[in-house]
TIGUKE-435215 format. One record per residue: z, x, y of N, C-alpha, C, CB in turn. Coordinates in nm, 2 decimals, always signed. Atoms other than C-alpha are relative to their C-alpha. Glycine has a CB too. Example, Ala and Ser with C-alpha at 12.3 -4.5 7.8 and 13.67 -1.06 7.14 Angstrom:
[[+0.00, +0.09, -0.12], [+0.78, +1.23, -0.45], [+0.00, +0.09, +0.12], [+0.12, -0.10, +0.00]] [[+0.00, -0.09, -0.11], [+0.71, +1.37, -0.11], [+0.08, -0.08, +0.11], [-0.14, +0.04, +0.05]] 
***
This chain:
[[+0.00, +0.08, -0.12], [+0.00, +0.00, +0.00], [+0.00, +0.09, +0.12], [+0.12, -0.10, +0.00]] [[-0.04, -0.08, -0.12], [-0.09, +0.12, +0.34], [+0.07, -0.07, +0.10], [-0.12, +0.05, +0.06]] [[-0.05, +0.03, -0.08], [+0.03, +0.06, +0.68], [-0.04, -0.11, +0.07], [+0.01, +0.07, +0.04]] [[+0.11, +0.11, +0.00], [-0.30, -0.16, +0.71], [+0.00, -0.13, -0.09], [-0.13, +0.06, -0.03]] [[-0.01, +0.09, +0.10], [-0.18, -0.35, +0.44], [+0.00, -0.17, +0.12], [+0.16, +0.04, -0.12]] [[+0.05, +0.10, -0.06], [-0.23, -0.75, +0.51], [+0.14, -0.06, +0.00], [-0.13, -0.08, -0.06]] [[-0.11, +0.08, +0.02], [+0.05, -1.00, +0.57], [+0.02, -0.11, -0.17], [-0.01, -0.09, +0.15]] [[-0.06, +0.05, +0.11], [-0.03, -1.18, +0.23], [+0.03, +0.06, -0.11], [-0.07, -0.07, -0.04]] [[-0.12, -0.07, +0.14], [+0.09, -0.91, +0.02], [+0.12, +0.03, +0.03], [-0.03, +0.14, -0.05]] [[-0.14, -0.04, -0.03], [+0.42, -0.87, +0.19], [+0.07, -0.15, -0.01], [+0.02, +0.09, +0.15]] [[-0.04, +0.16, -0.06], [+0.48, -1.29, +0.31], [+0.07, -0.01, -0.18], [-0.19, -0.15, +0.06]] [[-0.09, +0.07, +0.11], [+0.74, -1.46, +0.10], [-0.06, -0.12, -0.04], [+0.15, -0.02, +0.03]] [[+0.08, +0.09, +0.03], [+0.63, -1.80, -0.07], [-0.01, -0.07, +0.07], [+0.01, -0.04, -0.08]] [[+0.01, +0.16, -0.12], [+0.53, -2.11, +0.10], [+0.15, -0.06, +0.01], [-0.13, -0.16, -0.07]] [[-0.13, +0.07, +0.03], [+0.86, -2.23, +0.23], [+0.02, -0.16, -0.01], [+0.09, +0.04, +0.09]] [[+0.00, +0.12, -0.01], [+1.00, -2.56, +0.18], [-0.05, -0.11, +0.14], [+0.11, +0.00, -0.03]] [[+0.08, +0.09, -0.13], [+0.86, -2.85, +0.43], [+0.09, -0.09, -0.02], [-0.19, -0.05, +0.00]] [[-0.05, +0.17, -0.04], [+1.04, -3.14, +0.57], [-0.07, -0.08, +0.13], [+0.18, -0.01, +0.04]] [[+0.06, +0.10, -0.11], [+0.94, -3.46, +0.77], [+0.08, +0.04, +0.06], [+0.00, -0.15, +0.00]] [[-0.07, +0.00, -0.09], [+1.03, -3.44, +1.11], [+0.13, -0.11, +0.03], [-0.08, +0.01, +0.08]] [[-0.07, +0.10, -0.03], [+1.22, -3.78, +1.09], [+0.13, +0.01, -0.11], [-0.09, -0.13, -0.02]] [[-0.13, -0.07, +0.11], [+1.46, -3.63, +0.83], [+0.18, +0.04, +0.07], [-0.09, +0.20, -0.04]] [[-0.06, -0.02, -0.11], [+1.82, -3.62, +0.96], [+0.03, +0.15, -0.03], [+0.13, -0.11, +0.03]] [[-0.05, -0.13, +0.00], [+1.98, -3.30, +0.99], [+0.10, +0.02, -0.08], [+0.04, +0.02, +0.11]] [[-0.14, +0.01, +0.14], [+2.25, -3.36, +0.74], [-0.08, -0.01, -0.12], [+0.11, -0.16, +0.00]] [[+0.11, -0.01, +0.10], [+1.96, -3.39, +0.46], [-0.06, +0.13, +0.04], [-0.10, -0.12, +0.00]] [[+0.06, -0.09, +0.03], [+1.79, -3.09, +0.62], [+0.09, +0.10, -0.02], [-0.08, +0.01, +0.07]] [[-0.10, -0.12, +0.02], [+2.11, -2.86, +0.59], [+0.04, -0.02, -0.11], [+0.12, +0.00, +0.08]] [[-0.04, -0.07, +0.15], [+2.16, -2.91, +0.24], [-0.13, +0.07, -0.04], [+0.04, -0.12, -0.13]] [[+0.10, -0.11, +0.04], [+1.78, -2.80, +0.18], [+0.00, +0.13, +0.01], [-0.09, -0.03, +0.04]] [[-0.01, -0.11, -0.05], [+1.84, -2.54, +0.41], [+0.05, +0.08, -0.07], [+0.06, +0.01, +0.09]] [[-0.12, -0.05, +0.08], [+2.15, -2.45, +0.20], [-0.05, +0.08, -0.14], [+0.11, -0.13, -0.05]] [[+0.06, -0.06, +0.13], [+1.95, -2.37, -0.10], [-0.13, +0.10, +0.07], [-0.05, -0.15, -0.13]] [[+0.12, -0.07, -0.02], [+1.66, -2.18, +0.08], [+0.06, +0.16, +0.05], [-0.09, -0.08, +0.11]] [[-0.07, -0.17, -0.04], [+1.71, -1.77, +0.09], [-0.07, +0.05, +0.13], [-0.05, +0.13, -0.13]] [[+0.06, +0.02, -0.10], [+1.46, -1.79, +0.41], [+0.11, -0.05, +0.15], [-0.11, -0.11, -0.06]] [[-0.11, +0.03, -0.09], [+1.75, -1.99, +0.60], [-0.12, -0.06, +0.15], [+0.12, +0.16, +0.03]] [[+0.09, +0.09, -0.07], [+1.46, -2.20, +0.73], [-0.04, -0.09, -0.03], [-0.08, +0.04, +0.03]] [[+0.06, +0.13, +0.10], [+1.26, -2.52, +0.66], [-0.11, +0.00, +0.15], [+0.13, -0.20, -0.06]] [[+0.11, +0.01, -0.01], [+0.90, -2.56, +0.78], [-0.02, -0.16, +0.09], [-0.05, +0.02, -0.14]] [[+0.05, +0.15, -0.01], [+0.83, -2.90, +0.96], [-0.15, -0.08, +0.05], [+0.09, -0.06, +0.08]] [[+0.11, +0.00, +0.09], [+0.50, -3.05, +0.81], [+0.00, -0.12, +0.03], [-0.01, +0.04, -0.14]] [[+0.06, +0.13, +0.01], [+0.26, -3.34, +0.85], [-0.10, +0.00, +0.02], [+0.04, -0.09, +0.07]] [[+0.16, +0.03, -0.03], [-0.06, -3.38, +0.67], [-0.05, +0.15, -0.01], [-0.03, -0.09, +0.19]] [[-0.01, -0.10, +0.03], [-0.04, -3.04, +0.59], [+0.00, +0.15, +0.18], [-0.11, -0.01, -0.12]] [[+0.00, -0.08, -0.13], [+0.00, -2.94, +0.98], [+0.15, +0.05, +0.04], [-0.06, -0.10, +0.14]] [[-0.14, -0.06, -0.07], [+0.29, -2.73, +1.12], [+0.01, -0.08, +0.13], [+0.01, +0.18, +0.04]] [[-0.03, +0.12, -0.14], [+0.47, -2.93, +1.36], [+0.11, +0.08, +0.05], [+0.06, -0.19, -0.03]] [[-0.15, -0.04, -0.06], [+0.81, -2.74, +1.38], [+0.07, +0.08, -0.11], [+0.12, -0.14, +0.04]] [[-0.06, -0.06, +0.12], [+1.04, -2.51, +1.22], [+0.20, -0.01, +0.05], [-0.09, +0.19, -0.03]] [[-0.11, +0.02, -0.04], [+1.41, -2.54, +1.22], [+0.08, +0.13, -0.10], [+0.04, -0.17, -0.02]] [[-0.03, -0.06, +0.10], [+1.66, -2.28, +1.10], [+0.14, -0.02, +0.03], [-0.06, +0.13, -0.03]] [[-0.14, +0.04, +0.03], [+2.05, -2.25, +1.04], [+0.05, -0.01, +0.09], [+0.07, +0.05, -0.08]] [[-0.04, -0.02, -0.17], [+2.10, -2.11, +1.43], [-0.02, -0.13, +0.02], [-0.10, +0.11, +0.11]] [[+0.03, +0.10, -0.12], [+1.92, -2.45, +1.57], [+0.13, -0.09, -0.06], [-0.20, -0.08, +0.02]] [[-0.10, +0.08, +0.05], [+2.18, -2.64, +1.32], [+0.13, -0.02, +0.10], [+0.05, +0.06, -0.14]] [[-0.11, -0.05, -0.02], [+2.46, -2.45, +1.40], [+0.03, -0.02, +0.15], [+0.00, +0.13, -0.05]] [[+0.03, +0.04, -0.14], [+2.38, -2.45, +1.78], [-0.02, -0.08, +0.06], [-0.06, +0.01, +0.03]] [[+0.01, +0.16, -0.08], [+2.24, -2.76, +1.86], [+0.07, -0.14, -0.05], [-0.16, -0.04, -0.01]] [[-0.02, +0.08, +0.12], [+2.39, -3.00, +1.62], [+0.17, +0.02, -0.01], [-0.12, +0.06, -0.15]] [[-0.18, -0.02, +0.06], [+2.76, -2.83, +1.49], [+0.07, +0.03, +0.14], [+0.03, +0.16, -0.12]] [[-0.02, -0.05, -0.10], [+2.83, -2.66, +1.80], [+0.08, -0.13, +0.11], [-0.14, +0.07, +0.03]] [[-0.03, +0.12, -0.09], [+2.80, -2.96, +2.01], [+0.10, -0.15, +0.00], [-0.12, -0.03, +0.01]] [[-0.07, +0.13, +0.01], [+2.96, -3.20, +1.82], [-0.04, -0.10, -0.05], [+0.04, -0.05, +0.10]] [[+0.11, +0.08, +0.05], [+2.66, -3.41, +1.73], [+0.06, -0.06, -0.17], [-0.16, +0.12, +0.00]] [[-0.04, +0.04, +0.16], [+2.71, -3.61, +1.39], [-0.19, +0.05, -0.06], [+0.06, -0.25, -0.02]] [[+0.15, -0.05, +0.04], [+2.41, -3.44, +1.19], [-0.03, -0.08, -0.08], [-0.01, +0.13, -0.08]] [[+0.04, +0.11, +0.06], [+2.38, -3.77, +1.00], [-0.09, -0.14, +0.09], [+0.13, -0.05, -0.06]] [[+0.08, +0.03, -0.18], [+2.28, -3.89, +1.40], [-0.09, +0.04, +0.05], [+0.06, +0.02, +0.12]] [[+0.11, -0.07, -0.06], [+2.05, -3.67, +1.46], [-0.13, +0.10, -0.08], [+0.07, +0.07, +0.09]] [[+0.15, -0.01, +0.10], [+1.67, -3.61, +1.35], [-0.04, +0.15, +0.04], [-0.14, -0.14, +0.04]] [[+0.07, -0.13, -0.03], [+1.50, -3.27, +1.26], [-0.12, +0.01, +0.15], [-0.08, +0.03, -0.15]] [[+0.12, +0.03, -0.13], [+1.23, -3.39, +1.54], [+0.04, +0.02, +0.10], [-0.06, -0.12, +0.04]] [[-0.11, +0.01, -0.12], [+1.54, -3.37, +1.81], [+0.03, +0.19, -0.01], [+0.18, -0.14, -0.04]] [[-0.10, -0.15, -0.04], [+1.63, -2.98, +1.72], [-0.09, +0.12, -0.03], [+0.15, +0.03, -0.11]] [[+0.05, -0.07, +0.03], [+1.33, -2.84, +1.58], [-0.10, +0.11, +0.10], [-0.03, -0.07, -0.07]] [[+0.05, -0.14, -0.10], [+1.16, -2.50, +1.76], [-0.15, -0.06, -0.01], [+0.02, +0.20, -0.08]] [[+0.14, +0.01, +0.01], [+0.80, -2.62, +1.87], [-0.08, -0.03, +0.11], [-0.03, -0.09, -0.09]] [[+0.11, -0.09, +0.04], [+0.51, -2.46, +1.94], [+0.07, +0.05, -0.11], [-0.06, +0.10, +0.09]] [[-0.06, -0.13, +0.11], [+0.56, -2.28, +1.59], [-0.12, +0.11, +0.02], [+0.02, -0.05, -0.20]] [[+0.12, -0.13, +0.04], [+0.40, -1.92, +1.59], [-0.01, +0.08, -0.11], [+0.00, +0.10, +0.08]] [[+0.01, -0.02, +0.14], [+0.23, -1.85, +1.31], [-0.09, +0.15, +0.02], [-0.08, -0.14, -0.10]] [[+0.07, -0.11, +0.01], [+0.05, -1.56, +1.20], [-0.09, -0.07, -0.13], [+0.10, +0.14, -0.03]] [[+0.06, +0.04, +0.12], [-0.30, -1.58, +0.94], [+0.06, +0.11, -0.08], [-0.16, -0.01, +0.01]] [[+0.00, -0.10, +0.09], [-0.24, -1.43, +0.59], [-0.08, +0.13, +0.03], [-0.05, -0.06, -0.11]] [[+0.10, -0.12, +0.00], [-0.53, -1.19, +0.63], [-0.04, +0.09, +0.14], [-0.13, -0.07, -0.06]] [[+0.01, -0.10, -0.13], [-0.38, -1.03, +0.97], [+0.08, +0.14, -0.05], [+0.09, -0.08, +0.16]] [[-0.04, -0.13, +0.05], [-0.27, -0.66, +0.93], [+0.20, -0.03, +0.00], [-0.08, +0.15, +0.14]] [[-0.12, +0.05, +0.01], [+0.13, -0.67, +0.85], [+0.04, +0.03, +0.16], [+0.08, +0.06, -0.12]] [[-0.04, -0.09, -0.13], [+0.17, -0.47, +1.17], [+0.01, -0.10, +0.14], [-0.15, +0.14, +0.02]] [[+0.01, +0.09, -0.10], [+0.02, -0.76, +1.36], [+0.15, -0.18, -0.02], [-0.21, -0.03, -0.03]] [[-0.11, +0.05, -0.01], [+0.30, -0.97, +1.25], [+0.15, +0.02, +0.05], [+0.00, -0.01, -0.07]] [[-0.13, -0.09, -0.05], [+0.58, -0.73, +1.31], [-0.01, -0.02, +0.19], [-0.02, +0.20, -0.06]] [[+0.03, +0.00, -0.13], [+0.42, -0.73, +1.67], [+0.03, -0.17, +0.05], [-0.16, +0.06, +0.01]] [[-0.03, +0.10, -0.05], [+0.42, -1.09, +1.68], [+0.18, -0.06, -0.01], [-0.10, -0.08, -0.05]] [[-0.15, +0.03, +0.04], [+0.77, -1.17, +1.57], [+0.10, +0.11, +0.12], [+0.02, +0.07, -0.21]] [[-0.03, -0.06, -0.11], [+0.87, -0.89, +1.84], [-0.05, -0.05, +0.12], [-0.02, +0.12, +0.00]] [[+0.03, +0.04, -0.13], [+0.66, -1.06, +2.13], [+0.12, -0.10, +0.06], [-0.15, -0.07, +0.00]] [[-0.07, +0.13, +0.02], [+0.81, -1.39, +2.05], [+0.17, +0.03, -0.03], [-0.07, -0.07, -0.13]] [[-0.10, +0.01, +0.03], [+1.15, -1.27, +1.94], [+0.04, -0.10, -0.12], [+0.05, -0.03, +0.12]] [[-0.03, +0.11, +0.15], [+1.16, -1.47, +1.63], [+0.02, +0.07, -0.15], [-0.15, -0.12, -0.04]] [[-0.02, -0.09, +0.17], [+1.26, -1.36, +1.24], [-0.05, -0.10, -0.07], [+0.17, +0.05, -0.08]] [[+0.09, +0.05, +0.17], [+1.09, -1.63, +1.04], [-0.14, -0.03, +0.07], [+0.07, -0.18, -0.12]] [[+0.12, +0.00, -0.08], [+0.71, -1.61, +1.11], [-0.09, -0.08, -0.12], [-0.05, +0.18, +0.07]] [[+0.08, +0.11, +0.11], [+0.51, -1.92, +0.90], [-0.14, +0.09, +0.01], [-0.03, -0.20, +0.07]] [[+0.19, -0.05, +0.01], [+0.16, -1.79, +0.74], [-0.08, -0.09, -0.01], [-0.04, +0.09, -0.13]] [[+0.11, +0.11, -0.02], [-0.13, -2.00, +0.76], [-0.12, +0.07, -0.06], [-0.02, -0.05, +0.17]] [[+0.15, -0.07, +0.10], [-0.48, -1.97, +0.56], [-0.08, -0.03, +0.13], [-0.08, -0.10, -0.19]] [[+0.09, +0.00, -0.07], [-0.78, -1.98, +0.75], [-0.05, -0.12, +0.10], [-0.08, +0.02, -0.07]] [[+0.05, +0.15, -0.01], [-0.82, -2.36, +0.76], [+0.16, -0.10, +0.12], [-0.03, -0.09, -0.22]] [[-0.11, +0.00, -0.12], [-0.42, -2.34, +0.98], [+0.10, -0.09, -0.08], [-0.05, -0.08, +0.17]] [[-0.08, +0.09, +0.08], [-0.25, -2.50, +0.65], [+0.09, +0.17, -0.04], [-0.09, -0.11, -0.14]] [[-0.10, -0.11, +0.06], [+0.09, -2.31, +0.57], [-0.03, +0.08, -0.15], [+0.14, -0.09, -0.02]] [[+0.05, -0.02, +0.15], [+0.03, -2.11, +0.24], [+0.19, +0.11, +0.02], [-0.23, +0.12, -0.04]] [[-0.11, -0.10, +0.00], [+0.39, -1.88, +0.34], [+0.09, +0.02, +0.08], [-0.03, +0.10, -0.02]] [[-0.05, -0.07, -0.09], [+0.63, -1.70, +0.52], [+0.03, +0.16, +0.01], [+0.09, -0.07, +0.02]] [[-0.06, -0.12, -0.06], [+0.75, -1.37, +0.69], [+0.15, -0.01, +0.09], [-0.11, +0.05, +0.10]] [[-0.14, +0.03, -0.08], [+1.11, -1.34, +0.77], [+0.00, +0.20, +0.06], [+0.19, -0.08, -0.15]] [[-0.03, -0.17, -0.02], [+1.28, -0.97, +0.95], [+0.02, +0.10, -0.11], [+0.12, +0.01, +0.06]] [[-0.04, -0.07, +0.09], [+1.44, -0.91, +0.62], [-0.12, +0.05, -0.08], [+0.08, -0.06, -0.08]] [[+0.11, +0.00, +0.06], [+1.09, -0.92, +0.45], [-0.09, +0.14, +0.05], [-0.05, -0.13, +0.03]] [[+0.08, -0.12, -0.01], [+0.93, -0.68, +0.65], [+0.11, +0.08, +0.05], [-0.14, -0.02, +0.11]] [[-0.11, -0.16, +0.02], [+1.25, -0.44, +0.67], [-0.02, +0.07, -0.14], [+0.19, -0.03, -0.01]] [[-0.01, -0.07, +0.15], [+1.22, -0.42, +0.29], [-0.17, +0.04, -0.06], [+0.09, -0.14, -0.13]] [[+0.13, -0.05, +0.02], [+0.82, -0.38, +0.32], [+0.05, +0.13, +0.08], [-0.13, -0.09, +0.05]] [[-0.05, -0.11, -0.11], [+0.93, -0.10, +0.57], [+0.06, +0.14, -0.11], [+0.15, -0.08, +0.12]] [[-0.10, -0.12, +0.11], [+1.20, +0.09, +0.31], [-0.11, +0.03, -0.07], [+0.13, -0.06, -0.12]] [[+0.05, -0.04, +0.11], [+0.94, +0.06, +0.06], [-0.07, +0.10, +0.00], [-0.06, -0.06, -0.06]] [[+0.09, -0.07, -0.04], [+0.70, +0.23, +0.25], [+0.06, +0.11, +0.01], [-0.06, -0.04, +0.11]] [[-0.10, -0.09, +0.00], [+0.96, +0.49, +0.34], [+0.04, +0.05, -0.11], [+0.09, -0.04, +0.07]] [[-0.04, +0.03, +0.13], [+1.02, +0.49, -0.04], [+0.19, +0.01, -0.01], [-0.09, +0.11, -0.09]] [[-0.18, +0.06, -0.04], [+1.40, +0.35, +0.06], [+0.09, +0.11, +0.06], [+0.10, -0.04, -0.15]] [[-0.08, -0.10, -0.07], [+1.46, +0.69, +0.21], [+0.09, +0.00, +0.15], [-0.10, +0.10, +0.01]] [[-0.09, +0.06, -0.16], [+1.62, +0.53, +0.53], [+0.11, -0.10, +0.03], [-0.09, -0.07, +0.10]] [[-0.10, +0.07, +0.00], [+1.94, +0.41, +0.54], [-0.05, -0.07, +0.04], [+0.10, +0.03, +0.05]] [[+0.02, +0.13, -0.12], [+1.86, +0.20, +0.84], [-0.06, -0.10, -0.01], [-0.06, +0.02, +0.11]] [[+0.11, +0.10, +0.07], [+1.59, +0.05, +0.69], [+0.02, -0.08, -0.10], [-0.09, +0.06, -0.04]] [[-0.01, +0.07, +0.14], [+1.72, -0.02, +0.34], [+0.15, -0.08, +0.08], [+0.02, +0.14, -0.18]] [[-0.12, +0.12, -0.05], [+2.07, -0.21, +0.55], [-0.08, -0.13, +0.05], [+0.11, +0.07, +0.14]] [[+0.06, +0.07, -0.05], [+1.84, -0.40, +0.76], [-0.09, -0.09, -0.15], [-0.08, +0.09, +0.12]] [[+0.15, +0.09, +0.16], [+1.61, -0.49, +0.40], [+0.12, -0.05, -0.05], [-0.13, +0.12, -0.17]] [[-0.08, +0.06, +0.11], [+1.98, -0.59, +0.27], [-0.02, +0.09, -0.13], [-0.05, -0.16, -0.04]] [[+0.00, -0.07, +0.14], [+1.93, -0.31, +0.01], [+0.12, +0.08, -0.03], [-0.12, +0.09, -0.03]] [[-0.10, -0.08, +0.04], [+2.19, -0.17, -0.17], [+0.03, +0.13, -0.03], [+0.02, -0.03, -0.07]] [[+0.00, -0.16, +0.03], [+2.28, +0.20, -0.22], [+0.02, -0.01, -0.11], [+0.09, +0.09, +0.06]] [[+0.00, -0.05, +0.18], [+2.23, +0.36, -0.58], [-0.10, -0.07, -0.03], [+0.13, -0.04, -0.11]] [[+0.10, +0.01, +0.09], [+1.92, +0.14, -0.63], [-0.10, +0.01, +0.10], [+0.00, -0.13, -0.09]] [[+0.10, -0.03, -0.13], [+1.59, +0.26, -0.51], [-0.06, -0.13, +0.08], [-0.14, +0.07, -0.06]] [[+0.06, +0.14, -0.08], [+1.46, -0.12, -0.48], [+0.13, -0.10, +0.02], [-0.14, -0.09, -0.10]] [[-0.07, +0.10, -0.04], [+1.77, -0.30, -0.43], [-0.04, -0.09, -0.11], [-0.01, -0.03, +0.14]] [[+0.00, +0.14, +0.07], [+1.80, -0.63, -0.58], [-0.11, -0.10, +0.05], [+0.15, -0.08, +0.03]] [[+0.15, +0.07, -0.07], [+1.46, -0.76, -0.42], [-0.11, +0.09, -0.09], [-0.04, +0.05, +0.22]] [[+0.06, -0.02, +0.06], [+1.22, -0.56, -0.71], [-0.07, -0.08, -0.01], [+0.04, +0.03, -0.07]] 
***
């Protein structure tokens, strides 16, 4: 793998999708099970929004809100910025730094989700590249010391 490598060999799977009309107490248990710590929001196979555990936690717990009162459509981040599969990984890293964001939705040609890119994802493309020789890198990927690939192999 080079440095030219593409975002769909690094992107993690298509993540889960919820309706926007979904309340927030249904989407925090999905959330709960997703290692992403995001959910996708989809209609018709179009990105509409993405919500993750911060906008919960923030908009929603924080405030007081009853999350059984209030709909993913009310908290969700949108514009979403996506990146295509078949852009250089580099050009993701770049976007996810313009934007300030860590989960970055992939899209196929035709602008239907096929994935994602979170920070951790391209930290632990990063180590690999580095072949885990960087502390900094393999904490940031969540990798453990004593194994070259960590628990992500």
């Amino acid at each position: 793998m080079t440095v030219e490598a593409l975002v769909e060999s690094m992107m993690g799977k298509k993540p889960e999708t919820v309706d926007a009309d979904m309340t927030v107490k249904d989407a925090a248990a999905a959330l709960a099970q997703r290692s992403e710590r995001c959910l996708v929001v989809e209609k018709d196979g179009f990105v509409l929004g993405i919500v993750t555990s911060s906008d919960i936690l923030e908009k929603v717990t924080a405030t007081g809100a009853d999350p059984s009162e209030v709909y993913v459509k009310d908290i969700m981040s949108t514009p979403v910025i996506t990146v295509p599969a078949g852009e250089p990984i580099g050009t993701a890293a770049k976007i996810m730094s313009d934007y300030d964001v860590d989960k970055l939705p992939v899209v196929d040609d035709s602008g239907t989700l096929v994935g994602i890119v979170t920070s951790t994802e391209l930290a632990r493309w990063l180590a690999m590249m580095s072949d885990y020789k960087d502390p900094a890198l393999n904490a940031l990927a969540k990798l453990k010391d004593g194994s070259p690939a960590g628990p992500y192999q």
